[in-house]
TORLUM-865320 format. One line per field, with one value per residue: residue number from 1; residue in three letters; x, z, y of N, C-alpha, C in turn. Coordinates in nm, 3 decimals. Last residue first. Layout:
N
i: NUM,... .
aa: ALA,... .
n.px: X,... .
n.pz: Z,... .
n.py: Y,... .
ca.px: X,... .
ca.pz: Z,... .
ca.py: Y,... .
c.px: X,... .
c.pz: Z,... .
c.py: Y,... .
This chain:
204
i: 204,203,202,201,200,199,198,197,196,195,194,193,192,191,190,189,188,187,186,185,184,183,182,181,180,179,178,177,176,175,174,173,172,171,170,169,168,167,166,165,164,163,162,161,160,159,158,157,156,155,154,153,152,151,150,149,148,147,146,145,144,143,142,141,140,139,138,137,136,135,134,133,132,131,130,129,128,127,126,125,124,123,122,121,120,119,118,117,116,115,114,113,112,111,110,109,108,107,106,105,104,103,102,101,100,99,98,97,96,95,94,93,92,91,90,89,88,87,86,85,84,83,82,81,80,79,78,77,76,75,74,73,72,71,70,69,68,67,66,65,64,63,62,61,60,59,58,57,56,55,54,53,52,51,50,49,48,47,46,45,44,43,42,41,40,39,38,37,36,35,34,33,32,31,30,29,28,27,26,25,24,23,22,21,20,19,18,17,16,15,14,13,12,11,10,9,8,7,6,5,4,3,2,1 .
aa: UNK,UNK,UNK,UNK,UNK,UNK,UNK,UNK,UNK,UNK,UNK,UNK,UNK,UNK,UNK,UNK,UNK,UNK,UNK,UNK,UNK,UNK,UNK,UNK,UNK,UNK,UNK,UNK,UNK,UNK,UNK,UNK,UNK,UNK,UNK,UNK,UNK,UNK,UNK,UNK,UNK,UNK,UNK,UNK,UNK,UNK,UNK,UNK,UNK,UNK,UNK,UNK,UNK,UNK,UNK,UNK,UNK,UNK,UNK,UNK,UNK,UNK,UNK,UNK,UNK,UNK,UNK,UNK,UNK,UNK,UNK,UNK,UNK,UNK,UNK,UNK,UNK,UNK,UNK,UNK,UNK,UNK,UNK,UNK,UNK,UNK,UNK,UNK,UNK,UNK,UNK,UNK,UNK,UNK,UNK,UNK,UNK,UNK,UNK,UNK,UNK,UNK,UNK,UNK,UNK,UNK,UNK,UNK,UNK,UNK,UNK,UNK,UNK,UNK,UNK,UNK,UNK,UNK,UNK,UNK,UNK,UNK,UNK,UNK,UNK,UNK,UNK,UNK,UNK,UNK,UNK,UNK,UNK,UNK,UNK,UNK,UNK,UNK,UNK,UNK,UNK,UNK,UNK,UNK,UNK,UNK,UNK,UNK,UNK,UNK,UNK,UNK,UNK,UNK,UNK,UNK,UNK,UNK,UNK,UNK,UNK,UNK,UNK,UNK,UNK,UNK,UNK,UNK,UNK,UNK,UNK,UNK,UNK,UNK,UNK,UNK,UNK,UNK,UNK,UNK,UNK,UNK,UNK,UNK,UNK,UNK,UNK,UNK,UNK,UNK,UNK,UNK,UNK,UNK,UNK,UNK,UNK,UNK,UNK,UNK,UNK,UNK,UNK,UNK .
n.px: -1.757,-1.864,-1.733,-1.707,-1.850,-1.609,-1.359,-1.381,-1.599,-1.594,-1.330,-1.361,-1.559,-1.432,-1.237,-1.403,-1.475,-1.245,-1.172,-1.380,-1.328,-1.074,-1.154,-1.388,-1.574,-1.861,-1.806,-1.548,-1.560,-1.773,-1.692,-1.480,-1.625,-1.781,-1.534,-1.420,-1.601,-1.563,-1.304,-1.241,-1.418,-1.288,-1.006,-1.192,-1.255,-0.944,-0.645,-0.388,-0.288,-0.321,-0.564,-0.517,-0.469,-0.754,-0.866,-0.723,-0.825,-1.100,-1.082,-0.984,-1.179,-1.415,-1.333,-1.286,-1.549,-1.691,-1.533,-1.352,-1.017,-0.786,-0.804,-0.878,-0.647,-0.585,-0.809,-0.753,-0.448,-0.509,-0.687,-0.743,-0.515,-0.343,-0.529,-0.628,-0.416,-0.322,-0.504,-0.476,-0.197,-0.166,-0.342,-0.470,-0.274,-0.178,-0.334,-0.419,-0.151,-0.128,-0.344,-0.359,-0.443,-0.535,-0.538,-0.389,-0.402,-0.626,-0.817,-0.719,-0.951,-1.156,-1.242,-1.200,-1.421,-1.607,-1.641,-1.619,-1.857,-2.208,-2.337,-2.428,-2.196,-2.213,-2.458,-2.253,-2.138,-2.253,-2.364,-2.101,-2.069,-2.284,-2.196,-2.009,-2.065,-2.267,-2.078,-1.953,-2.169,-2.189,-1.907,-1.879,-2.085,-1.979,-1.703,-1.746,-1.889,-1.657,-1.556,-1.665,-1.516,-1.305,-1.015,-0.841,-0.483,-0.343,-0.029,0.249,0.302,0.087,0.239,0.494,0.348,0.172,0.394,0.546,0.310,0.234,0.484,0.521,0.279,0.364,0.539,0.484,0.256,0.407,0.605,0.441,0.367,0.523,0.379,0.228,0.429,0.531,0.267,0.268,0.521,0.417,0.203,0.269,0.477,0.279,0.162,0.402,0.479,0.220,0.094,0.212,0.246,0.396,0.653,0.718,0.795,0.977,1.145,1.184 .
n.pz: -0.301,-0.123,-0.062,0.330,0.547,0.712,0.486,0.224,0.216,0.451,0.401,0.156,0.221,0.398,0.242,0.059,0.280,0.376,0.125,0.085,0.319,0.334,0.117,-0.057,-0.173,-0.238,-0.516,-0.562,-0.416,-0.598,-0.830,-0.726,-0.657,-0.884,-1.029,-0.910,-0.901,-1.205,-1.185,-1.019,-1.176,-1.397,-1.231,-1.141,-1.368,-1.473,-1.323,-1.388,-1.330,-1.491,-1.378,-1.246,-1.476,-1.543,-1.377,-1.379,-1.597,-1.548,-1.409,-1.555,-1.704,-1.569,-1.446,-1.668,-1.764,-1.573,-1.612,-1.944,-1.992,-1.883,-1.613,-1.549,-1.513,-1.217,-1.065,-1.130,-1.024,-0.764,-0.650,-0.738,-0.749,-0.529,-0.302,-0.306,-0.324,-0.063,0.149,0.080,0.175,0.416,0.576,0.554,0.412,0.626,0.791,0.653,0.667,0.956,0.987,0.687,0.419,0.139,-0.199,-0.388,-0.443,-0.365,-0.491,-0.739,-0.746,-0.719,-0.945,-1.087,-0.955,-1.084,-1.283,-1.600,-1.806,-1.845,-1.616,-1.310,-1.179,-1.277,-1.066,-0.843,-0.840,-0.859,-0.630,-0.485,-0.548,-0.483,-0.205,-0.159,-0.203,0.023,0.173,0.113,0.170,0.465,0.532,0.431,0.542,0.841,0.845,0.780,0.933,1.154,1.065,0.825,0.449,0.317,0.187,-0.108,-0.168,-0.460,-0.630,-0.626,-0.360,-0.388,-0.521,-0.469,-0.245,-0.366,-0.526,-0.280,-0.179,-0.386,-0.438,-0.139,-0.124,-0.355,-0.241,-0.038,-0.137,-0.321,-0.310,-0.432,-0.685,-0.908,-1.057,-0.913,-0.895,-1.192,-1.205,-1.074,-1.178,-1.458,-1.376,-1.257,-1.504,-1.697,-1.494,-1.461,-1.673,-1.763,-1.528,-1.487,-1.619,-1.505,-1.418,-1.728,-1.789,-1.597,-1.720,-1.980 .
n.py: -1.683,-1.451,-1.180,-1.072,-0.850,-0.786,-0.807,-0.717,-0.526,-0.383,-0.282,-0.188,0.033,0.222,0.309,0.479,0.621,0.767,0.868,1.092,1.220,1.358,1.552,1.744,1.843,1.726,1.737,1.583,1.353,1.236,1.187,1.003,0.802,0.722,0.665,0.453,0.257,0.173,0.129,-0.063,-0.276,-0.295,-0.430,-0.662,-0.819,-0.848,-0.905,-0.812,-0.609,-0.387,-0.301,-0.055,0.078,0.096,0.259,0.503,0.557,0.588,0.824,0.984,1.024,1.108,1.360,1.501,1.501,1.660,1.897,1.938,2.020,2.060,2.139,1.851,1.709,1.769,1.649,1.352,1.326,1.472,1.373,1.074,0.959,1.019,1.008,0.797,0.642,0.661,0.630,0.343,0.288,0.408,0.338,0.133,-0.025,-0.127,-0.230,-0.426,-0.561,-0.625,-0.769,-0.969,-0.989,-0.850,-1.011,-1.086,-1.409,-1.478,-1.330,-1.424,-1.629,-1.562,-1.452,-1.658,-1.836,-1.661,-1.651,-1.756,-1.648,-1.677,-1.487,-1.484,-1.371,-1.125,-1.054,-1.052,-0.857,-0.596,-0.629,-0.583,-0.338,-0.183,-0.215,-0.103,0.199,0.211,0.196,0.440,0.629,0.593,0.667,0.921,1.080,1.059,1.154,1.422,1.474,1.509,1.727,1.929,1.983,2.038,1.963,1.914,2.012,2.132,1.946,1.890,1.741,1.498,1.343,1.329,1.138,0.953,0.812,0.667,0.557,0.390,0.197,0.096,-0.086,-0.240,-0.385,-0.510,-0.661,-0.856,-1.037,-1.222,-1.172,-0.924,-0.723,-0.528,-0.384,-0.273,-0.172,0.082,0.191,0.235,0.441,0.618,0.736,0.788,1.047,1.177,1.317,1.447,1.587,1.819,2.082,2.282,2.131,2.119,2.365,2.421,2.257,2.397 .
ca.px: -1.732,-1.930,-1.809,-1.676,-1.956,-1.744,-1.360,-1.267,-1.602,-1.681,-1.314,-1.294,-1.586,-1.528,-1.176,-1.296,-1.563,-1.338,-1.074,-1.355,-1.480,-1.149,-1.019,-1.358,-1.444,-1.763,-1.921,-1.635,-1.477,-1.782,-1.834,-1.426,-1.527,-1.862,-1.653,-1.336,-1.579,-1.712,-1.352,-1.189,-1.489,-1.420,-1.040,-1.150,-1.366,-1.068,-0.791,-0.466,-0.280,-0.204,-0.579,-0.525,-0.399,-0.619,-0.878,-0.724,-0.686,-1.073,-1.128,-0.880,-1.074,-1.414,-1.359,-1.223,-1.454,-1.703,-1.533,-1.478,-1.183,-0.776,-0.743,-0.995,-0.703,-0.483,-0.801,-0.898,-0.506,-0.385,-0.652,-0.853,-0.630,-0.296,-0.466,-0.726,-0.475,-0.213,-0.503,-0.635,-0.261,-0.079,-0.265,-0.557,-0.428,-0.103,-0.242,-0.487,-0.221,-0.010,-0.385,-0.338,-0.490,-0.534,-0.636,-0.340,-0.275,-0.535,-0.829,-0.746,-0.778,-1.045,-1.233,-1.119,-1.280,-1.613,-1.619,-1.592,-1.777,-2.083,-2.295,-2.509,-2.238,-2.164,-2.483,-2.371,-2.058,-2.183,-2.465,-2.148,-1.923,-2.304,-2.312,-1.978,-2.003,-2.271,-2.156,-1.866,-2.108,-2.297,-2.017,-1.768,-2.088,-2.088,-1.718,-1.653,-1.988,-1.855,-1.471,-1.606,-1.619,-1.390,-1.108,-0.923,-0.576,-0.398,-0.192,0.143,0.423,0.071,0.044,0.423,0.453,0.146,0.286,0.597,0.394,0.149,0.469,0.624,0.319,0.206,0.595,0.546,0.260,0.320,0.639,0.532,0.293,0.552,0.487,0.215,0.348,0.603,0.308,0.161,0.511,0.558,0.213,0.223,0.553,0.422,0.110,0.307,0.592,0.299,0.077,0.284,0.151,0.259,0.569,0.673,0.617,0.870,1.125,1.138 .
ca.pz: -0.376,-0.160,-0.173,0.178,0.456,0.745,0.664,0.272,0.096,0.382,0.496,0.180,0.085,0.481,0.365,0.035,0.170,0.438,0.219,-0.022,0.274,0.421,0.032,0.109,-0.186,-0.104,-0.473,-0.658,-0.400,-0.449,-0.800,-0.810,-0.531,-0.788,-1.077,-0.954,-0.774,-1.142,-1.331,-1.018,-1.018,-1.398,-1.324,-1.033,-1.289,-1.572,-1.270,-1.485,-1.200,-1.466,-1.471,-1.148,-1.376,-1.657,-1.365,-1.228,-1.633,-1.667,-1.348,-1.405,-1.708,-1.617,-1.353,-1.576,-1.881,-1.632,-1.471,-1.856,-2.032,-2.049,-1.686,-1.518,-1.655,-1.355,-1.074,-1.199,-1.165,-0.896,-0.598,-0.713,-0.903,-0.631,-0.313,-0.346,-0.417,-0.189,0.094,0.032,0.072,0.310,0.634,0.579,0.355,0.529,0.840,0.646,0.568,0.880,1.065,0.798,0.535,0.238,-0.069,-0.326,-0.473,-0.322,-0.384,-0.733,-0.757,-0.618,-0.827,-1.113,-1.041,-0.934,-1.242,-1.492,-1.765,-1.846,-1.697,-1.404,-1.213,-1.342,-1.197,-0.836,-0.844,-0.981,-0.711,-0.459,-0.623,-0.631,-0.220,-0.127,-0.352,-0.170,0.198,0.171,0.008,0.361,0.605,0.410,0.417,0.791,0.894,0.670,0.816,1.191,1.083,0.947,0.554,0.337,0.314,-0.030,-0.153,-0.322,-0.593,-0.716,-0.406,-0.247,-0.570,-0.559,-0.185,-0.304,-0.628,-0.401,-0.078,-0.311,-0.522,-0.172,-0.040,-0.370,-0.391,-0.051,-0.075,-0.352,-0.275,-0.293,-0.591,-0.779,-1.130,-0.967,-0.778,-1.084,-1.305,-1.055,-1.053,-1.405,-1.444,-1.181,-1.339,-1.715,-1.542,-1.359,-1.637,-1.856,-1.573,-1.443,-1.692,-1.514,-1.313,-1.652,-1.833,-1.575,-1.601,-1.977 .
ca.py: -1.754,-1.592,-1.232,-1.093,-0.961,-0.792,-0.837,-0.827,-0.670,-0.486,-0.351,-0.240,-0.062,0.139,0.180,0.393,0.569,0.680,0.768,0.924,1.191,1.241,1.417,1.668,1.913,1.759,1.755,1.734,1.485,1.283,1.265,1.127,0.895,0.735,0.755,0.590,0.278,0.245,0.241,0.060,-0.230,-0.235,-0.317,-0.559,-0.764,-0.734,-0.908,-0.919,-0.754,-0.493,-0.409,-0.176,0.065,0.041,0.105,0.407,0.567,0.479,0.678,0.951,1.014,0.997,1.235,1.539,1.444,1.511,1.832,1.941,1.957,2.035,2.216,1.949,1.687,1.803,1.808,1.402,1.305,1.508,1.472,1.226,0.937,1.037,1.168,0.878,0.619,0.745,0.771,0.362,0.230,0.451,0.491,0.228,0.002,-0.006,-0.094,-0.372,-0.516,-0.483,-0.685,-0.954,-1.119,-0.823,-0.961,-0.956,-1.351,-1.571,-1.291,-1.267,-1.644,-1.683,-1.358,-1.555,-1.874,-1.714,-1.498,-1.816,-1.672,-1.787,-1.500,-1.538,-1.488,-1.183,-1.057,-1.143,-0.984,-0.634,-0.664,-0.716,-0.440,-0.214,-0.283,-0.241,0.128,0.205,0.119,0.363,0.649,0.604,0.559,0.829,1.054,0.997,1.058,1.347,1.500,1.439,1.592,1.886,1.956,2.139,1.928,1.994,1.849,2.180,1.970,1.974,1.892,1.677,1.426,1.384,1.250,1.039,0.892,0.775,0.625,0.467,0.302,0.156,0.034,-0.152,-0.283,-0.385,-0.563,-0.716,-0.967,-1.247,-1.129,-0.988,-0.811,-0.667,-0.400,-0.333,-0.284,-0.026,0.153,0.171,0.269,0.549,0.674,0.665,0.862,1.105,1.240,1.392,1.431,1.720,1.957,2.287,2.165,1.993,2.333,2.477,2.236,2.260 .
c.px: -1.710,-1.888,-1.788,-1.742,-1.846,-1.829,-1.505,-1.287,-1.496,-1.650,-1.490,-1.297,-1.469,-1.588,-1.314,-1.256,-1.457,-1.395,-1.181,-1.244,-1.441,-1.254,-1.108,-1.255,-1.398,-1.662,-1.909,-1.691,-1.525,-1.686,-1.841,-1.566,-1.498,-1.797,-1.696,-1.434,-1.513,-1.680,-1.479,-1.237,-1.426,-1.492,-1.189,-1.102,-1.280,-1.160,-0.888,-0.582,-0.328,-0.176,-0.469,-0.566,-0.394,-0.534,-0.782,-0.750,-0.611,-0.930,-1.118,-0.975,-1.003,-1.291,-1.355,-1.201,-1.354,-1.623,-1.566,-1.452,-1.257,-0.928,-0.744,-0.931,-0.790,-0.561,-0.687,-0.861,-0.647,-0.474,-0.556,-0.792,-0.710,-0.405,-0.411,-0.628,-0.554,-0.276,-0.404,-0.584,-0.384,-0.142,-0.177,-0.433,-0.473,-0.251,-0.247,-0.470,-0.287,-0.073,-0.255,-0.346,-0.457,-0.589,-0.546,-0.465,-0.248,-0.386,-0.679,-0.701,-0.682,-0.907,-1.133,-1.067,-1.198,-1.474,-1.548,-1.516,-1.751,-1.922,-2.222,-2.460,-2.327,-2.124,-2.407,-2.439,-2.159,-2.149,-2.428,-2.273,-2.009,-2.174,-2.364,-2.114,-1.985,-2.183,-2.239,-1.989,-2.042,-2.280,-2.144,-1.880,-2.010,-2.095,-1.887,-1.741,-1.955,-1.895,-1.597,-1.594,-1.566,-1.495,-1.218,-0.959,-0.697,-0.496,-0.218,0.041,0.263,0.151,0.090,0.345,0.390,0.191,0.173,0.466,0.460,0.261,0.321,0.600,0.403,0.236,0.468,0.562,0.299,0.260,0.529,0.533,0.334,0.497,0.496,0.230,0.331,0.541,0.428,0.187,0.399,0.559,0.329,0.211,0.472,0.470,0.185,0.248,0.506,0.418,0.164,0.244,0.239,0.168,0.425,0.580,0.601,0.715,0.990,1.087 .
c.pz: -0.373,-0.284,-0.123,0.115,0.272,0.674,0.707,0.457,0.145,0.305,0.556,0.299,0.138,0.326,0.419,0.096,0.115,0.365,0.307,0.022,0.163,0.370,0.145,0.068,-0.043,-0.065,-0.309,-0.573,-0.477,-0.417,-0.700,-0.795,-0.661,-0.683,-0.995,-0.980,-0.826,-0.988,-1.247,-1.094,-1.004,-1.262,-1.364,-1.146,-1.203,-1.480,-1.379,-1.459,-1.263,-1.387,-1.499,-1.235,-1.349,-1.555,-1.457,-1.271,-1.461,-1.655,-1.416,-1.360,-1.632,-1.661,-1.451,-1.517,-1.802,-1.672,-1.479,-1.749,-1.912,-2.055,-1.829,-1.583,-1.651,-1.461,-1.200,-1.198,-1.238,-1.017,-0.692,-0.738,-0.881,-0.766,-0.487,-0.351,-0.438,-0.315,-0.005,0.045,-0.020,0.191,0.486,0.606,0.378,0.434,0.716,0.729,0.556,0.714,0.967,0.898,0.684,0.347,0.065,-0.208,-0.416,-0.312,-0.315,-0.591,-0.747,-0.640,-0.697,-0.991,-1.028,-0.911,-1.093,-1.369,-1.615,-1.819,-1.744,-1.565,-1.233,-1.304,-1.304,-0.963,-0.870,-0.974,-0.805,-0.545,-0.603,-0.666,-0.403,-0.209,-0.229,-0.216,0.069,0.110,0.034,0.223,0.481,0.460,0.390,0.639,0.791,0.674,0.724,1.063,1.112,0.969,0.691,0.412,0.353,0.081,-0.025,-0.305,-0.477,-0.722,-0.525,-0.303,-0.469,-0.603,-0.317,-0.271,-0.513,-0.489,-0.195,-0.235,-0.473,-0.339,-0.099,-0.266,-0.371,-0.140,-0.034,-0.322,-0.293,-0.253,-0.442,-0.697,-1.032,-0.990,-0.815,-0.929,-1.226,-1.098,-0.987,-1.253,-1.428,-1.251,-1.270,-1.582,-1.579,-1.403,-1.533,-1.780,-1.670,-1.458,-1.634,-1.611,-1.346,-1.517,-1.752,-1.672,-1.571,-1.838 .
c.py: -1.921,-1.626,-1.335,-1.182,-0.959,-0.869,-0.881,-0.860,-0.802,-0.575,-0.409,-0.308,-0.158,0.048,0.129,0.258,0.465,0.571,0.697,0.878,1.066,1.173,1.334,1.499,1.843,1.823,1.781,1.801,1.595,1.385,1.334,1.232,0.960,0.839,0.861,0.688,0.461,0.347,0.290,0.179,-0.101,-0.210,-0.180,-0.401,-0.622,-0.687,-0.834,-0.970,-0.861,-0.576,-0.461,-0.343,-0.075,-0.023,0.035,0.244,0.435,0.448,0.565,0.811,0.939,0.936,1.123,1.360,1.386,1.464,1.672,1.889,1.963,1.997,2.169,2.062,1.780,1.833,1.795,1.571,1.422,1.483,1.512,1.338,1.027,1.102,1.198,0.992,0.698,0.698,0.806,0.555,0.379,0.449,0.496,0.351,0.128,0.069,-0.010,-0.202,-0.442,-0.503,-0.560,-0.808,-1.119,-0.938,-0.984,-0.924,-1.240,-1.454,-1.364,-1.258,-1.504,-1.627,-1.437,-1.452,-1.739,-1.754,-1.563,-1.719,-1.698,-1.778,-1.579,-1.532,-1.598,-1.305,-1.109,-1.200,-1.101,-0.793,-0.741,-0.790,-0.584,-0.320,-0.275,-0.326,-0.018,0.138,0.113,0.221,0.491,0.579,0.515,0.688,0.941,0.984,0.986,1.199,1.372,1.422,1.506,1.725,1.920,2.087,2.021,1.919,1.942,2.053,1.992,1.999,1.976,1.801,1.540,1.454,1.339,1.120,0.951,0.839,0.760,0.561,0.399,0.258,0.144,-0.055,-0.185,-0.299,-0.440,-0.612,-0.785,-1.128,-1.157,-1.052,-0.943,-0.791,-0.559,-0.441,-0.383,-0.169,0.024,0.124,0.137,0.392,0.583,0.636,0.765,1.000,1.154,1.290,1.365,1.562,1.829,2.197,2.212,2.036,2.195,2.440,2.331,2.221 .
């Protein structure tokens, strides 16, 4: 039993990351930590069962991460733009969103960047999408782990930020493929983030 768990460790991993994400949530006083505290656990994890690649130099990481980074800020901001030309009340939502888990202080945006943003890509990249790559295609692979990321992040009861996780998951799941480089979508990652919430956030 112990040995098929070590070789289909999603089976006990996803119920854990849900449980954990859900917990995060649950709280928003307190959501920081919980969000630290289940990144921290479903990263230790990801590393025991998955080889986490780096195959590019530290200059390359940097720029792709810059470039890819600055994409996805710039399809979350199209995305934001277009749904509000739609009747629902996006503007509203995204407020209230932002009230409850956006990042406001300098140990936010700490954890973000040393715990947060790499136990999300080590977990949904680096475990998830490589696990499922043993039951199906490299596509199937990524689309997976990116639908399973935004479920996730849909227990906050945010839908837009859900479908921002599903696209954003795509786009860094493509990329690690294609880079075999974990730095490369951490960057990418924190430099979307510290656009949309520091440098040019949404206009609501």
């Amino acid at each position: 039993m112990i040995n098929f768990l070590k070789q289909h460790p999603l089976i006990l991993m996803l119920p854990l990351a849900f449980f954990l994400y859900n917990l995060a949530f649950e709280n928003t006083a307190i959501f920081w930590y919980m969000y630290t505290f289940a990144m921290l656990i479903l990263m230790s994890l990801a590393i025991i069962f998955v080889k986490i690649f780096d195959e590019l130099v530290t200059w390359k990481s940097l720029v792709y991460g810059l470039v890819f980074g600055t994409l996805l800020y710039g399809l979350v901001a199209a995305g934001f733009q277009l749904l509000l030309l739609t009747p629902f009340n996006i503007a509203g939502s995204v407020k209230s969103f932002l009230a409850n888990f956006a990042p406001v202080t300098i140990w936010h945006y700490l954890l973000l960047m040393f715990i947060i943003v790499p136990g999300e890509e080590i977990f949904w990249r680096g475990l998830v999408q490589q696990k499922f790559k043993h039951y199906c295609s490299t596509p199937l692979a990524i689309l997976a782990s990116s639908v399973l990321f935004g479920l996730a992040l849909a227990l906050g009861g945010f839908w837009p930020g859900a479908w921002t996780g599903i696209i954003t998951g795509l786009i860094l799941g493509l990329l690690y493929e294609w880079k075999r480089s974990l730095p490369v979508i951490i960057v990418s990652h924190l430099v979307m983030i510290v656009l949309l919430f520091l440098i040019f956030p949404l206009a609501i």
